[in-house]
NULUM-453734 format. One record per residue: residue in three letters; x, y, z of N, C-alpha, C in turn. Coordinates in steps of 0.05 Angstrom, whole numbers, padded with zeros to 5 digits, always signed. Layout:
% residues N
ALAXYZXYZXYZ ...
% end
This chain:
% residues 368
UNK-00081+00345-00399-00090+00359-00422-00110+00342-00438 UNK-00099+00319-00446-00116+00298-00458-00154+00294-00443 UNK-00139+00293-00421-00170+00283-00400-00182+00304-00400 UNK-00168+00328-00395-00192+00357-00399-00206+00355-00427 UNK-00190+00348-00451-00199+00358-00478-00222+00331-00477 UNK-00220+00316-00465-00241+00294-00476-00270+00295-00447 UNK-00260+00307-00429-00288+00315-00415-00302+00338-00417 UNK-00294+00358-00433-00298+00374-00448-00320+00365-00472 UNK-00302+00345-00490-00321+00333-00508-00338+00310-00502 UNK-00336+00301-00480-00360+00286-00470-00380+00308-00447 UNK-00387+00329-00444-00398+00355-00429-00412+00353-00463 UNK-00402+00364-00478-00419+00376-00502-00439+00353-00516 UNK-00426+00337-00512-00441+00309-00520-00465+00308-00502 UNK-00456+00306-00487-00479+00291-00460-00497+00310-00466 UNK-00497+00340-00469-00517+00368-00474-00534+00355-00498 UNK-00524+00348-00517-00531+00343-00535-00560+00323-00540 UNK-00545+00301-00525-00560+00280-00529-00575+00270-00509 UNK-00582+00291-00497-00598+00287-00465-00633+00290-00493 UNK-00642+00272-00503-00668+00286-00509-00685+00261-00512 UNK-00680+00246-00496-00704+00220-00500-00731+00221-00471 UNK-00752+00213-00476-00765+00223-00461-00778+00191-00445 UNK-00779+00193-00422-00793+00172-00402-00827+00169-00399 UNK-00827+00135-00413-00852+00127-00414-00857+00106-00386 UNK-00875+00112-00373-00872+00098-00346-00905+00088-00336 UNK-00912+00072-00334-00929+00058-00312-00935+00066-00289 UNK-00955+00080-00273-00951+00080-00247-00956+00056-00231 UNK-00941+00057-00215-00929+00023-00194-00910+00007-00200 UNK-00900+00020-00235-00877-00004-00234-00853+00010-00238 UNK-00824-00002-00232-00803+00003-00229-00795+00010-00258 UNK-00779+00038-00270-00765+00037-00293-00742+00046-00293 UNK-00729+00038-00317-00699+00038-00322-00689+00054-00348 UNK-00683+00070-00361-00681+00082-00384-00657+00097-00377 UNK-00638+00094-00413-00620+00106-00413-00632+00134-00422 UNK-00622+00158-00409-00630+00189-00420-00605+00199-00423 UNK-00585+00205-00452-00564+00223-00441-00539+00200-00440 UNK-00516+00219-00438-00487+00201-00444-00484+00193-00411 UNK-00495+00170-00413-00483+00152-00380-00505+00158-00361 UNK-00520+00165-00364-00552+00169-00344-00567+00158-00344 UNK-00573+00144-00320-00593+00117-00316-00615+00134-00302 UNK-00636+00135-00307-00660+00140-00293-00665+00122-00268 UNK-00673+00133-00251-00672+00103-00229-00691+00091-00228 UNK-00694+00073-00210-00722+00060-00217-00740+00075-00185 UNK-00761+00084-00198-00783+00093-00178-00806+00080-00172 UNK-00807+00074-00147-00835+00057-00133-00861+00085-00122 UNK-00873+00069-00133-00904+00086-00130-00903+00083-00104 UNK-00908+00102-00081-00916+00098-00052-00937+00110-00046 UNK-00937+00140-00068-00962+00151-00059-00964+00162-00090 UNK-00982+00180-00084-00983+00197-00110-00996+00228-00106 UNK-00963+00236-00093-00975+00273-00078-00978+00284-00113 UNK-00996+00306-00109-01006+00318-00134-00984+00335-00141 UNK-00983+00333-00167-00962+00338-00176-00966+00377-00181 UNK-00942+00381-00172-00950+00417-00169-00961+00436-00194 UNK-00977+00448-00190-00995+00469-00205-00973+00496-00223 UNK-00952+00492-00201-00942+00523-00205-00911+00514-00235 UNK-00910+00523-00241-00883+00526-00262-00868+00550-00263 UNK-00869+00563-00256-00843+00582-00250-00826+00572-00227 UNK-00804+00561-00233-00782+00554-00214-00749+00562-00220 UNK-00742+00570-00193-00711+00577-00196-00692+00558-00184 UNK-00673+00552-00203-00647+00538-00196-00626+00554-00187 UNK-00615+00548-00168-00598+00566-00169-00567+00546-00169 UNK-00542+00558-00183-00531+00524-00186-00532+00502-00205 UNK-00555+00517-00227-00566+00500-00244-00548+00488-00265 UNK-00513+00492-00261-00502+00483-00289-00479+00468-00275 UNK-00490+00471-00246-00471+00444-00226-00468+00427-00232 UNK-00460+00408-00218-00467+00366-00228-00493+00358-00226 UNK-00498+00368-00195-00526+00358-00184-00546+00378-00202 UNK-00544+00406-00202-00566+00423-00213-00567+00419-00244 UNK-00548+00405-00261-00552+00398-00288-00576+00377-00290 UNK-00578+00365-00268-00596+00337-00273-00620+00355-00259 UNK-00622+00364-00229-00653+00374-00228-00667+00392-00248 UNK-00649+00408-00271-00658+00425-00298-00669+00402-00312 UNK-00648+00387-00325-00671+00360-00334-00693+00348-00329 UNK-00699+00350-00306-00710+00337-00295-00742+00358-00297 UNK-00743+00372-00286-00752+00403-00293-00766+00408-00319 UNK-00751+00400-00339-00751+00408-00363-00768+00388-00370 UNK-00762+00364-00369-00782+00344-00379-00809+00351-00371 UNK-00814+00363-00356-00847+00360-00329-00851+00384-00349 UNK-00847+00396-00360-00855+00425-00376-00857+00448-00353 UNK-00834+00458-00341-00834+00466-00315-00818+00500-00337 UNK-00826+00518-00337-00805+00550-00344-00789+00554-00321 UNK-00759+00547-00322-00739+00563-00305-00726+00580-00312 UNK-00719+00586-00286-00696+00610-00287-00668+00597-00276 UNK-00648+00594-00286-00625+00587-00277-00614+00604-00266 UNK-00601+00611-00244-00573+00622-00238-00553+00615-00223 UNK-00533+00622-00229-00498+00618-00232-00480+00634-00239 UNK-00453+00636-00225-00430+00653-00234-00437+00661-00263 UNK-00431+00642-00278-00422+00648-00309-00443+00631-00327 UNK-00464+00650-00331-00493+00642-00343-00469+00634-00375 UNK-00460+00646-00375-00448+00644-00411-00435+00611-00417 UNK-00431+00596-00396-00422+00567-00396-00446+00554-00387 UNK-00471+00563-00385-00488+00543-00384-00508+00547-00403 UNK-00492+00553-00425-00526+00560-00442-00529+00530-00456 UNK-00518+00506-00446-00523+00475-00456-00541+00471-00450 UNK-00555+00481-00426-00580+00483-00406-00602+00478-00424 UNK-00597+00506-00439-00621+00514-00458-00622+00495-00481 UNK-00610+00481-00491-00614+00451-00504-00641+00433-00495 UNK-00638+00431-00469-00649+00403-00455-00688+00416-00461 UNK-00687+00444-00461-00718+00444-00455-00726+00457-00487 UNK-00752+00465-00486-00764+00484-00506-00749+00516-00508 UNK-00754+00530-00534-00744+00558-00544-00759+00575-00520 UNK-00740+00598-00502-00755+00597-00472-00760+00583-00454 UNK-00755+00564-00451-00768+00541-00432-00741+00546-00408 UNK-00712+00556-00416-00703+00555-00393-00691+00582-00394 UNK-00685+00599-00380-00668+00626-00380-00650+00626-00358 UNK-00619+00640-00370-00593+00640-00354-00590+00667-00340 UNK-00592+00669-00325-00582+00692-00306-00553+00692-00292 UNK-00534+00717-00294-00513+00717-00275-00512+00726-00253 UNK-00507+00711-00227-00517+00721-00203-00493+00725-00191 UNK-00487+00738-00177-00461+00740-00154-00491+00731-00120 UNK-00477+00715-00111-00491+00705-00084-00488+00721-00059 UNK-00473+00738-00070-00469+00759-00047-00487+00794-00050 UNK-00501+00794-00087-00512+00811-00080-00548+00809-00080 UNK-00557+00817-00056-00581+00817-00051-00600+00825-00073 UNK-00596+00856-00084-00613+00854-00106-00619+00836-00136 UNK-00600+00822-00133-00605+00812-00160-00622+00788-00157 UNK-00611+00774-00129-00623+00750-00113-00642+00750-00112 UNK-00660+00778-00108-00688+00787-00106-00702+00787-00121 UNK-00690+00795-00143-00701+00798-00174-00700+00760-00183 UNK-00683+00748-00172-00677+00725-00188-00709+00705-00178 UNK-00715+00708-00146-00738+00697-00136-00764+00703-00140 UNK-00767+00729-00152-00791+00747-00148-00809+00730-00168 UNK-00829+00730-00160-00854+00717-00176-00848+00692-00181 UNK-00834+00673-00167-00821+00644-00169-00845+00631-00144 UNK-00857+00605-00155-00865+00582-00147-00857+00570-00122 UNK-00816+00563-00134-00804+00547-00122-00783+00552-00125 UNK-00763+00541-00112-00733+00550-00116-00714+00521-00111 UNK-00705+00521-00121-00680+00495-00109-00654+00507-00112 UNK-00631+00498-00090-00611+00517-00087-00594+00495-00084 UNK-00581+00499-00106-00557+00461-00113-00530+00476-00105 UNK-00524+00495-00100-00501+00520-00098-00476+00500-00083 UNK-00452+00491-00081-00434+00480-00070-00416+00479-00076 UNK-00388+00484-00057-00361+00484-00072-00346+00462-00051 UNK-00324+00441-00062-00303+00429-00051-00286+00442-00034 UNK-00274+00454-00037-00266+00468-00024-00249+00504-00025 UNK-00244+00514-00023-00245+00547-00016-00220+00557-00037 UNK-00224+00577-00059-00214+00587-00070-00222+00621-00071 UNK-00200+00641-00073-00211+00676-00072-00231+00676-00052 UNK-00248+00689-00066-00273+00698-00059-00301+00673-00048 UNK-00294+00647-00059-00303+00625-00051-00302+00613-00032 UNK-00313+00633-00010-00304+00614+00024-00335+00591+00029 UNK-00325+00575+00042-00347+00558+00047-00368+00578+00069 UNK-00364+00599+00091-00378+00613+00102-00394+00625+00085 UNK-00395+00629+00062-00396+00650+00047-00424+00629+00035 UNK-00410+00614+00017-00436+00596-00003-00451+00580+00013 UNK-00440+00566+00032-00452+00546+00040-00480+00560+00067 UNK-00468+00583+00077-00477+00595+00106-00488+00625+00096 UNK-00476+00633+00095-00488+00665+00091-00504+00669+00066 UNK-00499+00660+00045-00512+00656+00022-00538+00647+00025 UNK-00545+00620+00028-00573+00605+00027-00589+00618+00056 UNK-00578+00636+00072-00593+00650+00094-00607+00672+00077 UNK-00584+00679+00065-00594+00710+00048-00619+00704+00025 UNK-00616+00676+00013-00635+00667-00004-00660+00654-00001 UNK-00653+00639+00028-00684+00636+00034-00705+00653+00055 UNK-00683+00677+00060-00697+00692+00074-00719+00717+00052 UNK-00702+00722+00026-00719+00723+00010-00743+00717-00014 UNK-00741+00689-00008-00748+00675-00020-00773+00672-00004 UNK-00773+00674+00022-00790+00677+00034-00811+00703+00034 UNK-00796+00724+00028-00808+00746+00023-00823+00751+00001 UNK-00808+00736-00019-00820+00743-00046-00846+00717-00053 UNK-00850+00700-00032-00878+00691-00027-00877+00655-00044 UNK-00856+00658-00045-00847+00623-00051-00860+00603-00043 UNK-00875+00590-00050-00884+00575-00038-00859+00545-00028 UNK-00842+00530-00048-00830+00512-00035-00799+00519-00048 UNK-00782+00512-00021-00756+00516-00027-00741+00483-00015 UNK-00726+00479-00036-00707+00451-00026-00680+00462-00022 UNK-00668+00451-00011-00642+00461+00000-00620+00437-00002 UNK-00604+00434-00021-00586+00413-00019-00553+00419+00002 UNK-00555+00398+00014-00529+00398+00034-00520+00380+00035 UNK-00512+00365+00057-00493+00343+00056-00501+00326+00075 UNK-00495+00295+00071-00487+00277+00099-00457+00290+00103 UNK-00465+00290+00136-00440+00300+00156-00435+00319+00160 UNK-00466+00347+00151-00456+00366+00150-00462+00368+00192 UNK-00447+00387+00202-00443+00375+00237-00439+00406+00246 UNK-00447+00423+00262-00444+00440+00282-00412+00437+00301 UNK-00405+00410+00302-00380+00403+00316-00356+00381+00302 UNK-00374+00387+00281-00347+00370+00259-00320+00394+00259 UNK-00291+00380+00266-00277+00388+00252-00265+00405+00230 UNK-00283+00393+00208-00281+00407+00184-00298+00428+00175 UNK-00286+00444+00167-00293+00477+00160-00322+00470+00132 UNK-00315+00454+00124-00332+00445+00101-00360+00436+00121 UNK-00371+00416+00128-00383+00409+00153-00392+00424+00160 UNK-00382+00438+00175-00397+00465+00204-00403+00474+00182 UNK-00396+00493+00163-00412+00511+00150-00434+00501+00133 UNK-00434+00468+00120-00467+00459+00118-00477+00464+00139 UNK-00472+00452+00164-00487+00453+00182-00503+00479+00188 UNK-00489+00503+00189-00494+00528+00195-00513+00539+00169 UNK-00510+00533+00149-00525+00534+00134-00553+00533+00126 UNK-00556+00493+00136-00578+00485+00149-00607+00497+00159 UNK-00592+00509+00192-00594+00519+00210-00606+00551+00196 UNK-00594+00559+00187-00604+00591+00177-00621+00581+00154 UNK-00624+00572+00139-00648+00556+00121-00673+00559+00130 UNK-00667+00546+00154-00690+00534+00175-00697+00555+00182 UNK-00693+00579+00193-00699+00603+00211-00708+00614+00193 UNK-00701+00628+00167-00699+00644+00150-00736+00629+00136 UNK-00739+00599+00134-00757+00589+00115-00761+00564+00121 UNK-00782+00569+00155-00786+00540+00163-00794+00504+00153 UNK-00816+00518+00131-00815+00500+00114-00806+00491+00084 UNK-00778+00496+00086-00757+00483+00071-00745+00453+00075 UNK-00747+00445+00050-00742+00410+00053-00712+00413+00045 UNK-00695+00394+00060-00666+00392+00063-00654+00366+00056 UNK-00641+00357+00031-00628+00330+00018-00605+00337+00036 UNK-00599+00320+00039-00568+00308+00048-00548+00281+00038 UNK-00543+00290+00014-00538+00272-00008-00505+00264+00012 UNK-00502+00222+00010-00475+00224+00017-00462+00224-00018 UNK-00433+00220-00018-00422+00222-00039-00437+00216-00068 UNK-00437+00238-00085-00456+00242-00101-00433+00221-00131 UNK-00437+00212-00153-00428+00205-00169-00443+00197-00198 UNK-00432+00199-00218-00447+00206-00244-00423+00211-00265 UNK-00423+00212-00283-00417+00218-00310-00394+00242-00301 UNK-00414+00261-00291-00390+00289-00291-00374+00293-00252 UNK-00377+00266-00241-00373+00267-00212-00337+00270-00205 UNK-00337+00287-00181-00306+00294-00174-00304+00270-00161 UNK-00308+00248-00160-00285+00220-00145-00279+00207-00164 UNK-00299+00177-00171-00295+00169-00190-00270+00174-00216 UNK-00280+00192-00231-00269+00208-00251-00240+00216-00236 UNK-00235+00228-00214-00211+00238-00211-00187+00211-00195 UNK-00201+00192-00186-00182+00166-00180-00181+00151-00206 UNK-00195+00155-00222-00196+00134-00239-00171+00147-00261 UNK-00162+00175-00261-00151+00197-00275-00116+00183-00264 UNK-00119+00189-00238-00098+00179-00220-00089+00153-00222 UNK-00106+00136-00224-00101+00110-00239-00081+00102-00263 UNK-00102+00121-00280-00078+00115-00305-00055+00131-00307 UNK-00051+00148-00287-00020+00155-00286+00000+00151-00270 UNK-00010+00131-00245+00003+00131-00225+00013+00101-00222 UNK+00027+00086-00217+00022+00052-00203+00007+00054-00179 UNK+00004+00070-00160+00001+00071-00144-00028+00083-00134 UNK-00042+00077-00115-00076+00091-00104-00072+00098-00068 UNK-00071+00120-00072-00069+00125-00031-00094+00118-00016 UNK-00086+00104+00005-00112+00094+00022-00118+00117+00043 UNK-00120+00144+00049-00122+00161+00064-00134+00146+00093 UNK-00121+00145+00113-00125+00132+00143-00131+00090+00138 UNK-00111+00081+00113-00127+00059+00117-00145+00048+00094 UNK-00156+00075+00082-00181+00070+00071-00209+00058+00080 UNK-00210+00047+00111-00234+00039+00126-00256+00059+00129 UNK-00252+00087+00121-00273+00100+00121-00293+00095+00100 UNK-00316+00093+00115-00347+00084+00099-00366+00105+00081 UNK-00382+00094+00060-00388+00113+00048-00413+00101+00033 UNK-00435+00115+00025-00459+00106+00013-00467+00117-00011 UNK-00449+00119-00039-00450+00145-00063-00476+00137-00068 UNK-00489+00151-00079-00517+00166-00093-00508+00168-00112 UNK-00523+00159-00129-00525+00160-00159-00542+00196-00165 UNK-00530+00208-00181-00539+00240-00186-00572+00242-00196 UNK-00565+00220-00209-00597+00226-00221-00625+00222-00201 UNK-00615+00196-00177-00634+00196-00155-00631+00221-00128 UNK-00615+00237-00133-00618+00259-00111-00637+00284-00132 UNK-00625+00277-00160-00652+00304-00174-00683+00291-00177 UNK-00688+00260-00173-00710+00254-00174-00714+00265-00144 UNK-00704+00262-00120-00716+00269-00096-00719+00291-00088 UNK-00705+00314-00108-00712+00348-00104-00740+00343-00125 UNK-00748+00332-00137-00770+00334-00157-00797+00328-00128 UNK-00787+00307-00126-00812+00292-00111-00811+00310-00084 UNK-00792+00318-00069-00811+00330-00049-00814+00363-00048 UNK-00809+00369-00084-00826+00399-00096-00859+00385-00099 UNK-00862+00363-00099-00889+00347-00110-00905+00343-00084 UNK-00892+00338-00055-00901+00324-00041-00904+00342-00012 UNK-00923+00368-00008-00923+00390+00013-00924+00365+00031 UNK-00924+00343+00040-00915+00323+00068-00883+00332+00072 UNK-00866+00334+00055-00839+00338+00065-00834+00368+00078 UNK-00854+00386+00076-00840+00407+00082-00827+00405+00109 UNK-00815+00424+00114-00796+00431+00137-00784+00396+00145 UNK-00784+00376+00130-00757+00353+00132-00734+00349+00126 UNK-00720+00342+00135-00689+00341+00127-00686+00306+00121 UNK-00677+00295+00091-00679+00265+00084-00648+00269+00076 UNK-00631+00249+00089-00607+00231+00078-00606+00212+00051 UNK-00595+00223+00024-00595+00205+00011-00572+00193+00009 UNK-00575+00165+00010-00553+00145+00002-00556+00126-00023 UNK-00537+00109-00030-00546+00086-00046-00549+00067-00031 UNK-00555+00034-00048-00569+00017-00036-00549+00000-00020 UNK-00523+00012-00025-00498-00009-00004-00478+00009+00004 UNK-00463+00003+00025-00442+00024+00039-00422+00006+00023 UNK-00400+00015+00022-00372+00008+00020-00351+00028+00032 UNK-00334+00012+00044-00306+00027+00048-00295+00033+00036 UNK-00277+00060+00030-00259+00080+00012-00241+00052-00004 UNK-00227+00034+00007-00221+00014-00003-00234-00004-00032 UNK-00261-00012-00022-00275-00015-00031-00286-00005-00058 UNK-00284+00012-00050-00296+00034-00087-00272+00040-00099 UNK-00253+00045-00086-00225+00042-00099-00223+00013-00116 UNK-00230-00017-00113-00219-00039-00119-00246-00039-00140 UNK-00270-00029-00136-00291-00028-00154-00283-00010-00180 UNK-00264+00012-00167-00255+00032-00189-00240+00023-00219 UNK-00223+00006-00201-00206-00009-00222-00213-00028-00233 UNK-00227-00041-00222-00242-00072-00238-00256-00056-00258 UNK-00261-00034-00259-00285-00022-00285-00258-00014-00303 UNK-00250-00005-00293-00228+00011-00314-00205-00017-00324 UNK-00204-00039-00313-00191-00061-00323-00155-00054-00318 UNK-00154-00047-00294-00119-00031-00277-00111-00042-00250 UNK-00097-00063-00251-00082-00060-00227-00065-00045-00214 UNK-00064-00036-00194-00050-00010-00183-00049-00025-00147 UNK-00021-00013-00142-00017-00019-00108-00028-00002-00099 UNK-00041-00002-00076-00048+00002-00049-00023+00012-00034 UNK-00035+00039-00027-00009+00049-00002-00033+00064+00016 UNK-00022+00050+00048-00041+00065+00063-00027+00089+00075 UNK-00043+00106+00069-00033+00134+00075-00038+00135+00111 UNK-00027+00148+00129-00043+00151+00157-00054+00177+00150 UNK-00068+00191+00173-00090+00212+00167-00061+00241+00173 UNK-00044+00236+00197-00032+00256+00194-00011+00263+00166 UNK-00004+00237+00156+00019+00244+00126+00000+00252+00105 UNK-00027+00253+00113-00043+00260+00088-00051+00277+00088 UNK-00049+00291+00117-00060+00324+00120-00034+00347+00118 UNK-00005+00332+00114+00014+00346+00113+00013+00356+00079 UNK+00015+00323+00062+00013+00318+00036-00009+00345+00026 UNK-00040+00345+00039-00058+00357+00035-00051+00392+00037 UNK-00037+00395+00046-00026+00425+00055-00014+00438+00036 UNK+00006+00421+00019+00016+00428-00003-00001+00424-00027 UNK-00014+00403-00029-00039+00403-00052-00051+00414-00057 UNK-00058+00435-00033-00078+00459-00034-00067+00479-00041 UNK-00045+00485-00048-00040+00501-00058-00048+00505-00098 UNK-00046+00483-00110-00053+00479-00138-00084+00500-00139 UNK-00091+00509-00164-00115+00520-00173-00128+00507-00171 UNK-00133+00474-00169-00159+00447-00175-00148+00435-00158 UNK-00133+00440-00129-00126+00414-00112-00148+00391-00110 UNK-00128+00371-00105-00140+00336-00111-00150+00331-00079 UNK-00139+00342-00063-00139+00336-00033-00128+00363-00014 UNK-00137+00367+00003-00145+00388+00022-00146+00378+00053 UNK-00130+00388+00070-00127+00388+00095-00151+00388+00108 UNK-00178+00399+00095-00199+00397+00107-00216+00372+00097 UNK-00205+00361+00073-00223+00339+00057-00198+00310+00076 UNK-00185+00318+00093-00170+00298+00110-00191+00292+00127 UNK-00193+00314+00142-00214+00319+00166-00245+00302+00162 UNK-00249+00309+00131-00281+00295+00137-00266+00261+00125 UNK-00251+00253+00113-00249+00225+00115-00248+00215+00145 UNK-00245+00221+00161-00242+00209+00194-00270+00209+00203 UNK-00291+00210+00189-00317+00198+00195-00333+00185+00171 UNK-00350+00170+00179-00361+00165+00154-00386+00180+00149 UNK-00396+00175+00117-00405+00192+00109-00432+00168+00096 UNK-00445+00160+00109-00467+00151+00107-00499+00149+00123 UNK-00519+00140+00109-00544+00148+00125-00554+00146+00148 UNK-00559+00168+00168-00564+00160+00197-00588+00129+00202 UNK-00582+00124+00211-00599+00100+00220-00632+00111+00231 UNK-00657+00112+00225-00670+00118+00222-00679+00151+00207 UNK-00661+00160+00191-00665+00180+00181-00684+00179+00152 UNK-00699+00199+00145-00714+00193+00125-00691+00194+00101 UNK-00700+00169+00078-00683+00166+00056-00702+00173+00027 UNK-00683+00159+00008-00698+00153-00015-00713+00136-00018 UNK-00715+00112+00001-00738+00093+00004-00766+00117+00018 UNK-00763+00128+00035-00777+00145+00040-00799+00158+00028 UNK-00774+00164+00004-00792+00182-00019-00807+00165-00037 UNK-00801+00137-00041-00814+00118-00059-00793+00113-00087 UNK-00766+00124-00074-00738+00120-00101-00733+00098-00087 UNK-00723+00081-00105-00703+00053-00103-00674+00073-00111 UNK-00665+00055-00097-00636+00078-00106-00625+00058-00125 UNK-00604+00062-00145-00589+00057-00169-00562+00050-00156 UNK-00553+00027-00159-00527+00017-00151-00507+00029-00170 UNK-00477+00027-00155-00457+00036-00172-00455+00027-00191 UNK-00450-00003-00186-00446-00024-00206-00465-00012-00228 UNK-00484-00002-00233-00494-00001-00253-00480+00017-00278 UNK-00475+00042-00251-00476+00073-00275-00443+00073-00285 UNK-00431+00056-00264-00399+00062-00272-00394+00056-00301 UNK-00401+00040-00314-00392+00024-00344-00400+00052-00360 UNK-00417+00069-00354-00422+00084-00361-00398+00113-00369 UNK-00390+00111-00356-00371+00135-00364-00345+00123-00355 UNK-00334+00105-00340-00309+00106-00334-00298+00091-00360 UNK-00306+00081-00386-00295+00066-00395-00263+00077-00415 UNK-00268+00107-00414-00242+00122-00421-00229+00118-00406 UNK-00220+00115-00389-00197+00106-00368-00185+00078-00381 UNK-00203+00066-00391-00188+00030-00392-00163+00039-00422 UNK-00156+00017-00420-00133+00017-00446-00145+00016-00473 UNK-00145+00031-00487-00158+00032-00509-00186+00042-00509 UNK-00203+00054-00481-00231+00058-00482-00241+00041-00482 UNK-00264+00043-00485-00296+00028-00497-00298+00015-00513 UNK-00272+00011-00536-00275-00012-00558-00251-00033-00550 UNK-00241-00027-00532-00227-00045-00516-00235-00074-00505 UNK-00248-00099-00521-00256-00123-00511-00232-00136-00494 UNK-00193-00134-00488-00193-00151-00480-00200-00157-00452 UNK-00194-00181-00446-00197-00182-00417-00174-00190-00395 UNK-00151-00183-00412-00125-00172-00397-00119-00144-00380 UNK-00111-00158-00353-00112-00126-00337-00086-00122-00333 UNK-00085-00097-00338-00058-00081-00341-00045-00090-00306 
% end
């Protein structure tokens, strides 16, 4: 109750105080705080594709984690969007970040075509941040991840779009295991057919201010002695900082070289699940044991977890820990695009400091 009522009031905050604006150099690296816990990353000049003519653009997704920062991002460039999402009425914080008009909320259901139509029509560009963890009602992953973004960039195509980005995943796989997986993958795939030259992110684990890991081990932390190592914890991972996967939907709306590419973002170091776990707690100032879970007690564990309205873990989020989730080895990245990527170490002090004993005004340097 506590942790809801205070990410709640750090959501209204962060809306709030997102309004400082980036003064930058071209060729040199910058760093600016924008916003409660948001590091701008630092960007290297590689080229300088001309920056797009058109300003009518649609988000769709836009009051997501990831689609809150490409609106910013958006908004700054003096770009007019159209947002849409389930429940336009919880994202009107949106409309904060830009000018009176500068952003408009639409309620879309993704399943019906005409509104989809109406939502694209006379649109520039589109970016489609749309993603769920895992499957609740009417929320099947076939559904958002696969049938949806077919349906959208097949009209999107119709309605004379010129660029569509498509965010998905590292690991999304045709022969992965997991139901989550195949249906990025399938997704992909119908993207591609539907709107050949669509550019495709494949962000690995995304993290930020409002991110589901971080925030939810670190939650688990302060109530538990205890941190489960799911198989070990040796599974590998490369988080992305949020704000450099919305700089890389910016840049390759900027850069017609990316069309029809598919780029892997990662950050600038892998670590094992272990790893970001022992990083987790050194920020938050908590010692906690280590229990290694194996993959089958965790997919049993996971079975019953899924049952809760907000499960923490999912028989299918078992499945994708048994691979790792980092950048293919010659795959195009954020070096690619001319982003330096933003280390954890940086953004964590940033928001996890509610977790420690006493918060943020908390100097000692005794760990629980």
């Amino acid at each position: 109750m506590h942790l809801a009522l205070l990410g709640l009031i750090r959501k209204a905050y962060s809306a709030k105080s997102a309004d400082c604006t980036l003064s930058a150099t071209a060729g040199k690296a910058v760093r600016v705080f924008a916003g409660v816990g948001e590091v701008l990353p630092n960007v290297t000049q590689f080229a300088k594709p001309a920056r797009m003519k058109r300003h009518q653009i649609a988000v769709l997704g836009g009051a997501g984690f990831i689609g809150r920062y490409v609106v910013k991002r958006l908004v700054e460039r003096g770009e007019v969007l159209t947002v849409g999402g389930r429940h336009a009425a919880d994202a009107k914080f949106l409309k904060l970040k830009g000018d009176v008009g500068q952003v408009g909320l639409v309620n879309i259901a993704i399943d019906d075509e005409a509104v989809l139509a109406a939502f694209v029509a006379g649109k520039d560009a589109l970016v489609n941040c749309v993603g769920i963890l895992y499957e609740r009602g009417a929320q099947k992953f076939e559904i958002v991840h696969h049938s949806a973004p077919a349906r959208l960039a097949r009209l999107a195509r119709e309605a004379g779009v010129e660029r569509l980005v498509h965010i998905s995943a590292i690991g999304a796989d045709p022969r992965s295991p997991s139901s989550y997986a195949r249906s990025k993958a399938a997704g992909e795939q119908a993207v591609r057919d539907a709107f050949p030259t669509a550019t495709i992110l494949r962000p690995s684990i995304v993290f930020g201010p409002e991110d589901d890991f971080f925030n939810r081990f670190a939650a688990l932390a302060v109530m538990s002695p205890v941190v489960p190592l799911i198989g070990g914890g040796e599974t590998r991972f490369q988080p992305v900082y949020v704000g450099d996967v919305a700089s890389a939907a910016i840049r390759v709306l900027d850069d017609p070289a990316t069309a029809g590419r598919t780029f892997e973002l990662g950050g600038p170091q892998v670590y094992t699940f272990r790893a970001l776990m022992e990083l987790m707690l050194a920020e938050i100032k908590r010692k906690r044991r280590f229990i290694d879970l194996p993959f089958g007690l965790a997919s049993l564990q996971a079975r019953l977890l899924s049952l809760l309205p907000k499960p923490p873990l999912t028989p299918d989020q078992v499945e994708m820990l048994r691979r790792d989730n980092v950048v293919a080895s010659g795959a195009l990245d954020l070096g690619t695009l001319g982003i330096e990527p933003t280390a954890v170490e940086a953004i964590l002090p940033t928001y996890l400091d509610r977790f420690r004993k006493g918060g943020w005004y908390d100097r000692r340097r005794a760990v629980a």
